[in-house]
Each structure stands twice: as C-alpha cells, then as structure tokens.
MDTraj code that builds the backbone (N, CA, C; nanometers):
import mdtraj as md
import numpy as np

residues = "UNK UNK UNK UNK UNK UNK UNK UNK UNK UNK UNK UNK UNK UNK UNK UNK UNK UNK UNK UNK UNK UNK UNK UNK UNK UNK UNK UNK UNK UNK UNK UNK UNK UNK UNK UNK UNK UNK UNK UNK UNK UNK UNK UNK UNK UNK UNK UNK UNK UNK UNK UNK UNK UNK UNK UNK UNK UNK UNK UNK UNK UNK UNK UNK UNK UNK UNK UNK UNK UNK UNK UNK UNK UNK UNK UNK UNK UNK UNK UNK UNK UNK UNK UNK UNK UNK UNK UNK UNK UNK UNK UNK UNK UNK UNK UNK UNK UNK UNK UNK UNK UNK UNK UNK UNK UNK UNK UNK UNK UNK UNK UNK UNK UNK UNK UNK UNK UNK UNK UNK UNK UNK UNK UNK UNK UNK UNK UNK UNK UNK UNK UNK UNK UNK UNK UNK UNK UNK UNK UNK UNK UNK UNK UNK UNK UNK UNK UNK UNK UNK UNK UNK UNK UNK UNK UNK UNK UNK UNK UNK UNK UNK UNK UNK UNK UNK UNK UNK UNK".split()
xyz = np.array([
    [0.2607, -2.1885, 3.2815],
    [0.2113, -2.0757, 3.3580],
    [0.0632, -2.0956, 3.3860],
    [-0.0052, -2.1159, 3.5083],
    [-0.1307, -2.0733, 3.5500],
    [-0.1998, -1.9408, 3.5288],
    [-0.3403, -1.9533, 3.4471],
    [-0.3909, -1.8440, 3.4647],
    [-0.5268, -1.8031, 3.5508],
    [-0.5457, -1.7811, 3.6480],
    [-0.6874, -1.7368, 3.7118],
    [-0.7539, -1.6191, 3.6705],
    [-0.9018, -1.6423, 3.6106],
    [-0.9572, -1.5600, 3.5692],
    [-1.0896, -1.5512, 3.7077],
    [-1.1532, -1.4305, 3.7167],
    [-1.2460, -1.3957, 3.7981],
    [-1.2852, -1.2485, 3.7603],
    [-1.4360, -1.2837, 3.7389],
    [-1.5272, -1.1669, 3.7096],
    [-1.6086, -1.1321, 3.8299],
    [-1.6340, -0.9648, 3.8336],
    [-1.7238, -0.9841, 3.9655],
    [-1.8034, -0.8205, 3.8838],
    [-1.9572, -0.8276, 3.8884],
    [-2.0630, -0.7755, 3.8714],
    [-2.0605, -0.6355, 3.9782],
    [-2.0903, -0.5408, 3.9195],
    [-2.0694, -0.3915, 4.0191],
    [-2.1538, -0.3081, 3.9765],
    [-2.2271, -0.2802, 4.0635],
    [-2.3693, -0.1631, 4.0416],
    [-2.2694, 0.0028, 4.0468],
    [-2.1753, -0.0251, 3.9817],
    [-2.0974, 0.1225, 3.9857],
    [-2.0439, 0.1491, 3.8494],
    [-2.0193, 0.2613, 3.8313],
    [-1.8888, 0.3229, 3.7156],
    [-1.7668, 0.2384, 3.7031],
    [-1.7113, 0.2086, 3.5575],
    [-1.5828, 0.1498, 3.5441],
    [-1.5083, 0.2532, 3.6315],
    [-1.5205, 0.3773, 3.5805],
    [-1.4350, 0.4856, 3.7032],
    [-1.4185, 0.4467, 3.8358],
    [-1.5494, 0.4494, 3.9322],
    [-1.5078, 0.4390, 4.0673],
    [-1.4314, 0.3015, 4.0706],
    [-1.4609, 0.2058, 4.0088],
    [-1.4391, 0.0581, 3.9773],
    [-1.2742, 0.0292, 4.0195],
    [-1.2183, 0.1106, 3.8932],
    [-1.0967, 0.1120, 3.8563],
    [-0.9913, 0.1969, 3.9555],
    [-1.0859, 0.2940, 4.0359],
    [-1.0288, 0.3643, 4.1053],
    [-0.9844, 0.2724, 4.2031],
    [-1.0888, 0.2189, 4.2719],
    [-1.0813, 0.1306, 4.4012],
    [-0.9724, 0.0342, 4.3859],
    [-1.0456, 0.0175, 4.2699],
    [-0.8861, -0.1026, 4.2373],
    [-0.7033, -0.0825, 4.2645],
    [-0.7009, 0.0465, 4.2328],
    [-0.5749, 0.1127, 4.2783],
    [-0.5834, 0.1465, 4.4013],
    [-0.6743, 0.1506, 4.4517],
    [-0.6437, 0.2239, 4.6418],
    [-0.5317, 0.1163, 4.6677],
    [-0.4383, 0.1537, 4.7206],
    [-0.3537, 0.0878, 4.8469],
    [-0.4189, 0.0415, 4.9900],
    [-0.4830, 0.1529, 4.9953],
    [-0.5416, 0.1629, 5.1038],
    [-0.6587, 0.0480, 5.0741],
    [-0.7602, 0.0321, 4.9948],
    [-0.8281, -0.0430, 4.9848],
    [-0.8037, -0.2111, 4.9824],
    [-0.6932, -0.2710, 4.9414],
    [-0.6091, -0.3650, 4.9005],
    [-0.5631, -0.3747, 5.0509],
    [-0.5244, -0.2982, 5.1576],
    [-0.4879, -0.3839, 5.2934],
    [-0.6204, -0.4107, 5.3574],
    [-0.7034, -0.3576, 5.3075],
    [-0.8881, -0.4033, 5.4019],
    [-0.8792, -0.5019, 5.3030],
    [-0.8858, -0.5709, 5.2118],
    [-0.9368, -0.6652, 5.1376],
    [-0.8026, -0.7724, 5.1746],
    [-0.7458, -0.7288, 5.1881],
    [-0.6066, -0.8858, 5.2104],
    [-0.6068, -0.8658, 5.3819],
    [-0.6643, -0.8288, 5.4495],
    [-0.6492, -0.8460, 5.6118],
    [-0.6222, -0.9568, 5.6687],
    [-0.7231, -1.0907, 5.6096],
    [-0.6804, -1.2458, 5.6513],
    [-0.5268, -1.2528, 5.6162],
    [-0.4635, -1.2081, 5.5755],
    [-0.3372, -1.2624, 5.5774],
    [-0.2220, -1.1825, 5.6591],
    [-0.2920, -1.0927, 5.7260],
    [-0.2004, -0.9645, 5.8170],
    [-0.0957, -0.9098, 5.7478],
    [-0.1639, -0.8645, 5.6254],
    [-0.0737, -0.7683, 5.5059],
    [-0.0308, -0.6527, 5.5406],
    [0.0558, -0.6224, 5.5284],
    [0.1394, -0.4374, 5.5601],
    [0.2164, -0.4638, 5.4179],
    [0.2571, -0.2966, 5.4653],
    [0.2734, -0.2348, 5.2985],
    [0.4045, -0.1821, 5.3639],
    [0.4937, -0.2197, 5.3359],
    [0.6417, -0.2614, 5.3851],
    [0.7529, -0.1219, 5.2823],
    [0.6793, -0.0726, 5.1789],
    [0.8077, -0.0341, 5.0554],
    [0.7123, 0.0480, 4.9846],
    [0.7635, 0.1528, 4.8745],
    [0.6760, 0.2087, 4.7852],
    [0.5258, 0.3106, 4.8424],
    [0.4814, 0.2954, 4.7566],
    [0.3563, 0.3999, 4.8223],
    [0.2790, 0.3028, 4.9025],
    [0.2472, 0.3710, 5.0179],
    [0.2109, 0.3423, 5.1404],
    [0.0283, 0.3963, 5.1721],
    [0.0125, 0.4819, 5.0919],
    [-0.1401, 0.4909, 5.0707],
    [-0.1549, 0.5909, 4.9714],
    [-0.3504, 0.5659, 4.9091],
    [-0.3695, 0.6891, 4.8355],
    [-0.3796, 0.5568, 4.6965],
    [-0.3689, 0.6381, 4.6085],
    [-0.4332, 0.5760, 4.4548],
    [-0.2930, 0.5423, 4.3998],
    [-0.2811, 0.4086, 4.3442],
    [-0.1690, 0.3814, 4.2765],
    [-0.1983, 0.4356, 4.1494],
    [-0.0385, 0.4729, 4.0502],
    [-0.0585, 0.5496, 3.9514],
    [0.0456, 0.4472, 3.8624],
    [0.0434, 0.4957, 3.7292],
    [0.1424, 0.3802, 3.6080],
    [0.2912, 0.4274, 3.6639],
    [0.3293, 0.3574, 3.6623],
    [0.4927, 0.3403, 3.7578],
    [0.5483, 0.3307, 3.8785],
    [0.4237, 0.3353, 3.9697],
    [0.4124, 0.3389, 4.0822],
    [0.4581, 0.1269, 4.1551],
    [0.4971, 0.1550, 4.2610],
    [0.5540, 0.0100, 4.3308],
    [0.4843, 0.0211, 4.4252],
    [0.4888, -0.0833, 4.4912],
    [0.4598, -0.1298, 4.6567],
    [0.4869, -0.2537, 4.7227],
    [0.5713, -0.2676, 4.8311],
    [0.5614, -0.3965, 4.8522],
    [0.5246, -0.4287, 4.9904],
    [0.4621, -0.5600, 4.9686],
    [0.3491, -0.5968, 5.0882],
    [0.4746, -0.7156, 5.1488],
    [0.3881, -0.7039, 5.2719],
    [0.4695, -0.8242, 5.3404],
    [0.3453, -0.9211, 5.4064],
    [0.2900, -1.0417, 5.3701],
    [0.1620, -1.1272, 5.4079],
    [0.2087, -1.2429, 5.4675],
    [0.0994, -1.3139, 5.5178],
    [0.1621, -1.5092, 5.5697],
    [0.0446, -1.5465, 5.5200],
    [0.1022, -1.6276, 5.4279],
    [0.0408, -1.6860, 5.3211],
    [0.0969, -1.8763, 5.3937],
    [0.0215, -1.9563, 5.4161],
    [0.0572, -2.0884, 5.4463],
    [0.1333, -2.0823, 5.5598],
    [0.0711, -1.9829, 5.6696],
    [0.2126, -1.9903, 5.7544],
    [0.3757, -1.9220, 5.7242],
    [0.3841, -1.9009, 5.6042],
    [0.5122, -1.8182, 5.6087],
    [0.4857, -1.6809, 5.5615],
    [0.5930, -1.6066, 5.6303],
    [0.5913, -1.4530, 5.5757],
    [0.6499, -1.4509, 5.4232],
    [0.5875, -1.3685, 5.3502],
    [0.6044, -1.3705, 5.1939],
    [0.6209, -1.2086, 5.1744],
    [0.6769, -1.1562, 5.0963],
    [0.7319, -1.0059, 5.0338],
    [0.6989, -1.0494, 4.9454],
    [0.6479, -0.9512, 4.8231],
    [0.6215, -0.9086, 4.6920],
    [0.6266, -0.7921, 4.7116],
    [0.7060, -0.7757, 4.5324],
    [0.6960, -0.6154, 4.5549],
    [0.6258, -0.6215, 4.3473],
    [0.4991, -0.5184, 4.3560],
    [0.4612, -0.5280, 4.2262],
    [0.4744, -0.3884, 4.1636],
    [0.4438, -0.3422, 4.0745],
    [0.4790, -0.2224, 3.9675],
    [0.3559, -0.2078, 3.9000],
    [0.2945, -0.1210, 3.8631],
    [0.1968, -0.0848, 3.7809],
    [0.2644, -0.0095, 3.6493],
    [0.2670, -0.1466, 3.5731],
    [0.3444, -0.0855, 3.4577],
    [0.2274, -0.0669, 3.3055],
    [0.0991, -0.1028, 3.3308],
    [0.0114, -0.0409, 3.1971],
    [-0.0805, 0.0499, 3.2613],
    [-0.1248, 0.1326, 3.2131],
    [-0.2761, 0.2013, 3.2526],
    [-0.3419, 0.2579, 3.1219],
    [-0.4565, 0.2235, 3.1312],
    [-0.5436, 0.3188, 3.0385],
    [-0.7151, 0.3286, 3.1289],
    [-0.6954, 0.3781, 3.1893],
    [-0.7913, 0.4758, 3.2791],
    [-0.9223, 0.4881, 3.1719],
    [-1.0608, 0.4639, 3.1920],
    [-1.0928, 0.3759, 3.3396],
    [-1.1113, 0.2087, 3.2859],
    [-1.0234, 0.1561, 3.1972],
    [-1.0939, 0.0308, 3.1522],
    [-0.9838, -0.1030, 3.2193],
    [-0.8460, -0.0220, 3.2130],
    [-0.7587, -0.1304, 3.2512],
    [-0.5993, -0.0941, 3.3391],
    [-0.5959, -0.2036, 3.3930],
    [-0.4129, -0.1597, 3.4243],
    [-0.3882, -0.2730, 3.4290],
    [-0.2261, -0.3086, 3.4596],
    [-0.1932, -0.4418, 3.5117],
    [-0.0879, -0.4038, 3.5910],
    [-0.0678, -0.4777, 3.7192],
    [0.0620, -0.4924, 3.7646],
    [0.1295, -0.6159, 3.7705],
    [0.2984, -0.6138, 3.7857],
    [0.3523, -0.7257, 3.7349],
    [0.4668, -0.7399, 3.8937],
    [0.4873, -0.8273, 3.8991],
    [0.5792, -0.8607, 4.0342],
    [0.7001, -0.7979, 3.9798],
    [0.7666, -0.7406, 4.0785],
    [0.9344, -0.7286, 4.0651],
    [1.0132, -0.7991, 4.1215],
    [1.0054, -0.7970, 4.2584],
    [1.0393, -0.8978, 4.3486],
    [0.9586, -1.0180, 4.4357],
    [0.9879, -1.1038, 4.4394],
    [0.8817, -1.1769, 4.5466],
    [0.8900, -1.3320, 4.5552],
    [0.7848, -1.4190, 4.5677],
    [0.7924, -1.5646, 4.5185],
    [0.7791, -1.6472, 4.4464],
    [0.7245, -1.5846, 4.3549],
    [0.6443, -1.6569, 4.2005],
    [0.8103, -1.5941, 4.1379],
    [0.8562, -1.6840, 4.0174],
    [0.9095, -1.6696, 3.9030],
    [0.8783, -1.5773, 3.8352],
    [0.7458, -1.5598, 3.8145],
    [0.6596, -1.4155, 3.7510],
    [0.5392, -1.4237, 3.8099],
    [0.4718, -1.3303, 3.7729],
    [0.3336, -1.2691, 3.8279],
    [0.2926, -1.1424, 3.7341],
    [0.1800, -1.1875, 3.6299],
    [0.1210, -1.0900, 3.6271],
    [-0.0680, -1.0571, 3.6374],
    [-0.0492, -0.9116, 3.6553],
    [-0.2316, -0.8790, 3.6951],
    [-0.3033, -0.7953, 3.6324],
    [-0.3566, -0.8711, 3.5459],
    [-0.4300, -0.7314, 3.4626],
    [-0.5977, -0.7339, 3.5170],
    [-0.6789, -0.6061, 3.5192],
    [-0.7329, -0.5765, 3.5702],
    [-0.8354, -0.5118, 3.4344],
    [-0.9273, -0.5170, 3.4486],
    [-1.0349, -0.5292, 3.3371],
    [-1.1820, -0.4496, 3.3888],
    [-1.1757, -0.3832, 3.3217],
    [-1.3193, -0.2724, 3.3604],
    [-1.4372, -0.2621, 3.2696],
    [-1.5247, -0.3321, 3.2487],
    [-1.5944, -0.3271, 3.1050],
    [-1.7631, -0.2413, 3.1574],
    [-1.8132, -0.1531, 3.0698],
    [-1.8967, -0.0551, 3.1048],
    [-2.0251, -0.1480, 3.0817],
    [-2.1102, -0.2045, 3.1661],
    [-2.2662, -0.2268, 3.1152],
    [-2.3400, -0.1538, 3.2161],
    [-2.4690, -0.2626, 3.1081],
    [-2.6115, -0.1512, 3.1297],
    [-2.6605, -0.1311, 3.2858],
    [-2.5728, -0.2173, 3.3823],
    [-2.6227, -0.2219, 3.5499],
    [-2.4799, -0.1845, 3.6029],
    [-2.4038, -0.1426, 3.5253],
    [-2.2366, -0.0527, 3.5952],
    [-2.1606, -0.1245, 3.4850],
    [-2.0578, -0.2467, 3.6287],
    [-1.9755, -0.2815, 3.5352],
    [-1.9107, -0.3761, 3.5870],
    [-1.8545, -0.4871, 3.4285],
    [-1.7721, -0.6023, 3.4640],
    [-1.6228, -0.6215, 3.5142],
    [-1.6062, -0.6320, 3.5984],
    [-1.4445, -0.6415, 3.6835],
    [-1.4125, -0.7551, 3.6304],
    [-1.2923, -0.7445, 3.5224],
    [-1.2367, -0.8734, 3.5347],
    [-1.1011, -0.8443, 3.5619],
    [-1.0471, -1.0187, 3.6578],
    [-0.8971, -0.9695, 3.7137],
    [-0.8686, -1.1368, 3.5810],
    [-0.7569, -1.0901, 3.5141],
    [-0.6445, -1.2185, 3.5019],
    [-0.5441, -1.2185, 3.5561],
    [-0.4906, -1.3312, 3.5981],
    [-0.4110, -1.3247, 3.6873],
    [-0.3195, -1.4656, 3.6868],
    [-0.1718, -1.3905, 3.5985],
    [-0.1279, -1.5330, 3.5572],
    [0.0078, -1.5120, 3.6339],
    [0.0592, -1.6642, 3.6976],
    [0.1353, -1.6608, 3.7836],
    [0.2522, -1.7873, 3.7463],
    [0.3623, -1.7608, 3.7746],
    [0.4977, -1.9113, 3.7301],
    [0.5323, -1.9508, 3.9114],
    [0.5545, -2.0328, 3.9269],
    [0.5820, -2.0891, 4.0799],
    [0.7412, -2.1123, 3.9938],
    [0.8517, -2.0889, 4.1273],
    [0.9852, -2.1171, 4.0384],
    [0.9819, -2.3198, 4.0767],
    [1.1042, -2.3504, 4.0447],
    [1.1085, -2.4922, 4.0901],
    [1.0627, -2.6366, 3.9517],
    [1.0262, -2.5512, 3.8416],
    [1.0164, -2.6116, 3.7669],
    [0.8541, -2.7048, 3.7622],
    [0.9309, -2.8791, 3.7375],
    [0.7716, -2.9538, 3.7173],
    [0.7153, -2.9320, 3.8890],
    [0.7847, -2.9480, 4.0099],
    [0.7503, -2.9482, 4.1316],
    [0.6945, -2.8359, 4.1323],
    [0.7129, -2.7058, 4.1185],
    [0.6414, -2.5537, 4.1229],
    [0.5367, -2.5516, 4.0204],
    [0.4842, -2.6385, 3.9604],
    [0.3937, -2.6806, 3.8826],
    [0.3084, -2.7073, 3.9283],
    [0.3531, -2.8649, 3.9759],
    [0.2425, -2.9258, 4.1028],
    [0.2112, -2.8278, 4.2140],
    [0.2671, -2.7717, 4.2516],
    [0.2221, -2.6977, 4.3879],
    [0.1854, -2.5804, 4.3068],
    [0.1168, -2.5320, 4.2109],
    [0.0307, -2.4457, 4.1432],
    [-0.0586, -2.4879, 4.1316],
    [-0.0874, -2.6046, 4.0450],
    [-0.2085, -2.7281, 4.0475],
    [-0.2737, -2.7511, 4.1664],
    [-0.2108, -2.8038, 4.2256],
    [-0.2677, -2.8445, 4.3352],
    [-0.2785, -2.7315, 4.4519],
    [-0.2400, -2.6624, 4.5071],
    [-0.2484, -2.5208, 4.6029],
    [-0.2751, -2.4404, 4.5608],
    [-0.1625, -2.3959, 4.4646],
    [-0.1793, -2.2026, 4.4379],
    [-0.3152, -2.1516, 4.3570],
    [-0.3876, -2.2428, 4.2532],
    [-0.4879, -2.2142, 4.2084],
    [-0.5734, -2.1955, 4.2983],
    [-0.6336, -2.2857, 4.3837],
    [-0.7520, -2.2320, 4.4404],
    [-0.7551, -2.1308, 4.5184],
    [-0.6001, -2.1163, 4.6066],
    [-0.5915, -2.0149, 4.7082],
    [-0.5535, -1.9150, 4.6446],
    [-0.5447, -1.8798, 4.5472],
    [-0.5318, -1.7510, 4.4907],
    [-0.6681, -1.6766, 4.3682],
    [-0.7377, -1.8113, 4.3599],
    [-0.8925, -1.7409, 4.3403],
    [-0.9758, -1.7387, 4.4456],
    [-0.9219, -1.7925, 4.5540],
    [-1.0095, -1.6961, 4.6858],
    [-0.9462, -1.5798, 4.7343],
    [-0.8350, -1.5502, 4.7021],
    [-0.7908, -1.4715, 4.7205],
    [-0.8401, -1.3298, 4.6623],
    [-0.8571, -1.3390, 4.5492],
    [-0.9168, -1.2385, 4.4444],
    [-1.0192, -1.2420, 4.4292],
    [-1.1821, -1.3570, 4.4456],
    [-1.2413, -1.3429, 4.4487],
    [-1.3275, -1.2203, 4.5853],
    [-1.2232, -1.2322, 4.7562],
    [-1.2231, -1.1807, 4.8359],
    [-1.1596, -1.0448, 4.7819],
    [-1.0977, -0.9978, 4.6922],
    [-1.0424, -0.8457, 4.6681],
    [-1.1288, -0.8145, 4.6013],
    [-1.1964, -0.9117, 4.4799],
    [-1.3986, -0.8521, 4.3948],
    [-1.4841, -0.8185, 4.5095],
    [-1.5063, -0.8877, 4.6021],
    [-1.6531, -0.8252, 4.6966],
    [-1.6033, -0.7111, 4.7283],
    [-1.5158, -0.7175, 4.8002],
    [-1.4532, -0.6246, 4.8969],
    [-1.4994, -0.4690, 4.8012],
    [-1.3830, -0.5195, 4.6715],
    [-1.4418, -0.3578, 4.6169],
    [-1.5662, -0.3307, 4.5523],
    [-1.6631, -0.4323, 4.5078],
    [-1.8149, -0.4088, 4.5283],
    [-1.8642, -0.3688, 4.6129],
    [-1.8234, -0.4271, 4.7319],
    [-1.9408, -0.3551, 4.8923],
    [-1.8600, -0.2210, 4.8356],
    [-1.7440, -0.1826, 4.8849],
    [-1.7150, -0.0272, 4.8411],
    [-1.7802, 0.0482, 4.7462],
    [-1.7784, -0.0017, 4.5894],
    [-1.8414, 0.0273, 4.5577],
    [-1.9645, 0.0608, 4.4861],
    [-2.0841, -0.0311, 4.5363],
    [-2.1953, -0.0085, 4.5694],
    [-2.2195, 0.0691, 4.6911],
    [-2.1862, 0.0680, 4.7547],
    [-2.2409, 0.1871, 4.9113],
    [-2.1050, 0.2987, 4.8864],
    [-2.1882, 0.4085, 4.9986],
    [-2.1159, 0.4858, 5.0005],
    [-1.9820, 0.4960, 5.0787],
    [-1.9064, 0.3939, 5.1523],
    [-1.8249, 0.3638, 5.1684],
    [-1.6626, 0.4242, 5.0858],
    [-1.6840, 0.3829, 4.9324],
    [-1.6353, 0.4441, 4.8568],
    [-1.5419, 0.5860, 4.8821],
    [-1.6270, 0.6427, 4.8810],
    [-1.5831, 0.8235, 4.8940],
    [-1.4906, 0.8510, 5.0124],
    [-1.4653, 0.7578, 5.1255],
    [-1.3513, 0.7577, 5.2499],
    [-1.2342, 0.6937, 5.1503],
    [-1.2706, 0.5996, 5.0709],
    [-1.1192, 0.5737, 5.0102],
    [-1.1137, 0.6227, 4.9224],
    [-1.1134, 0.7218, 4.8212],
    [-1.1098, 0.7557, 4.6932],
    [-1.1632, 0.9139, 4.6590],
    [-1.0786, 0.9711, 4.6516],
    [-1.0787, 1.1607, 4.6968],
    [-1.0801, 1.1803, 4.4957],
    [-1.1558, 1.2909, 4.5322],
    [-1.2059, 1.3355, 4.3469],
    [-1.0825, 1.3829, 4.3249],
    [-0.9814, 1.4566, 4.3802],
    [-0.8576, 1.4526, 4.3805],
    [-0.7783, 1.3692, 4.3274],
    [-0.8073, 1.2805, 4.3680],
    [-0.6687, 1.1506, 4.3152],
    [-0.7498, 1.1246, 4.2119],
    [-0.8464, 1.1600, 4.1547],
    [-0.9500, 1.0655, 3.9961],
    [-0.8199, 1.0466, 3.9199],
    [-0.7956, 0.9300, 3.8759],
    [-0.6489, 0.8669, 3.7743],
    [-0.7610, 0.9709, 3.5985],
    [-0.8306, 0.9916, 3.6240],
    [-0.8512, 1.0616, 3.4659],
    [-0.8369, 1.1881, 3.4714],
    [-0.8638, 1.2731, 3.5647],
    [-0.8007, 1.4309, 3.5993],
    [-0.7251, 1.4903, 3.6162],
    [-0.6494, 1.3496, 3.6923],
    [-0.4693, 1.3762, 3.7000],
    [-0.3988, 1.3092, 3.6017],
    [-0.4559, 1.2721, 3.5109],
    [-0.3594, 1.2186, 3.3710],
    [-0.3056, 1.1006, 3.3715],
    [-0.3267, 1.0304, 3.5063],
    [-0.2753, 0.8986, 3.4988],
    [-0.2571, 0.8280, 3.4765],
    [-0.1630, 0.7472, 3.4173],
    [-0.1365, 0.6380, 3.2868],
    [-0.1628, 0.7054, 3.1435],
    [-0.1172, 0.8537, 3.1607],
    [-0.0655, 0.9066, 3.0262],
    [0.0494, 0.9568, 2.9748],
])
top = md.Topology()
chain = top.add_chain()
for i, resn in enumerate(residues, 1):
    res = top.add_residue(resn, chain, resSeq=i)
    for name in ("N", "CA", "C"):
        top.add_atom(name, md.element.get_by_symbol(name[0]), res)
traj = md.Trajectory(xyz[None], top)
C-alpha cells in the first residue's frame, strides 16, 4: 500500500480549517483541472460522519467514479474518508488539524492499493504517487487561500459549524 503524506501551513483556526475541508462545495473548486462533478450523495454544503459522495473526474484521460464515506470525525482536529466504490482496491484519507501558534497544521495521509497486484504496484510507483500529491497538494492551497482571506465565509455558513451541530458525535 502507498502512503502520501502532505502538510500545508494555515494562518487560520483548526475549525475553519477542518470545516473547509468538508465543503463539497469547496473540493469541486479545488479538483476543477480534472472536470469533477458530484454525480451521487450530498451534492453541496458541509460533509458530516456518515455522509457519501461520489465524484465523477478524468484522471489520465479516462472518466473515473469514486464514491467515498466519511466514516471517523472528531471535530475540529480530524476525519477520514475511505472509498466505497471506485478504482483503487482501497483508499483511505485521513485529514489532520493540529492547533499552532500562527493557526494551523493540515495534514492529509493518504494511503491508497491500485488493484492488479505487482503491476498495480508499479503503476503506483511510478504514476499514482506523484499525481496524487499534486493532487492534494492543489486541495492544501486551495483551502489556505480560503482560508486565509475572507473568501471562506461564501463556503462555510456558522450554521453548518460540524461543532454546533454535533457532528461526528
């Protein structure tokens, strides 16, 4: 199994942090290079623990479906979601919120199985690693510019706060 790790530095709250991280809505502005739609499941607004969605992207030229699940939460430090359906053998994403003295540390892990055995190996090695830490490194800025500027507050309603509404409890 491959694991990609990526940290990204945020002049914000683990809160807004973690929030953004669940937008739906935020996640099709950050995957746009790949002409992502949200095909299944919640379709916008703040993902919550049990919540699905599945995207439909072209990734290498082909159209690809995943459908993932947000099956941990503990608000505002972590969640993970895990594939249900899609192209990887497995997929999982945990998502990491750590509080310092200039906001806070985003970390994504992000460990993935290619099916196909030693060949889905090699084509992890050699492809899927790098294009899937640009991939995520492009979903870290994305929700830094958000949130550092006020940008933020169009995607993310005090309403949906995952700690007010109990989310992932």
């Amino acid at each position: 199994m491959a694991v990609i790790e990526v940290q990204t530095s945020i002049q914000a709250s683990p809160l807004i942090c973690y929030t953004l991280a669940l937008s739906v809505d935020l996640h099709s502005i950050s995957a746009q290079k790949t002409q992502e739609t949200i095909i299944g499941g919640v379709r916008s607004g703040i993902l919550q623990l049990g919540d699905s969605v599945t995207f439909r992207a072209r990734h290498f030229g082909l159209w690809q479906t995943l459908t993932s699940k947000i099956t941990q939460a503990k608000p505002p430090v972590y969640f993970c979601d895990e594939m249900q359906q899609g192209a990887f053998k497995s997929m999982r994403h945990e998502h990491h919120f750590e509080e310092q003295e200039f906001g806070t540390v985003m970390r994504d892990v992000f460990a993935f199985e290619s099916p196909l055995g030693l060949l889905g190996r090699a084509v992890d090695f050699l492809l899927l690693e790098k294009y899937l830490r640009t991939f995520l490194v492009e979903r870290g800025r994305v929700i830094k510019h958000y949130a550092e500027s006020s940008p933020w507050q169009e995607i993310i309603k005090l309403e949906n706060d995952p700690v007010e509404t109990g989310a992932g409890n």
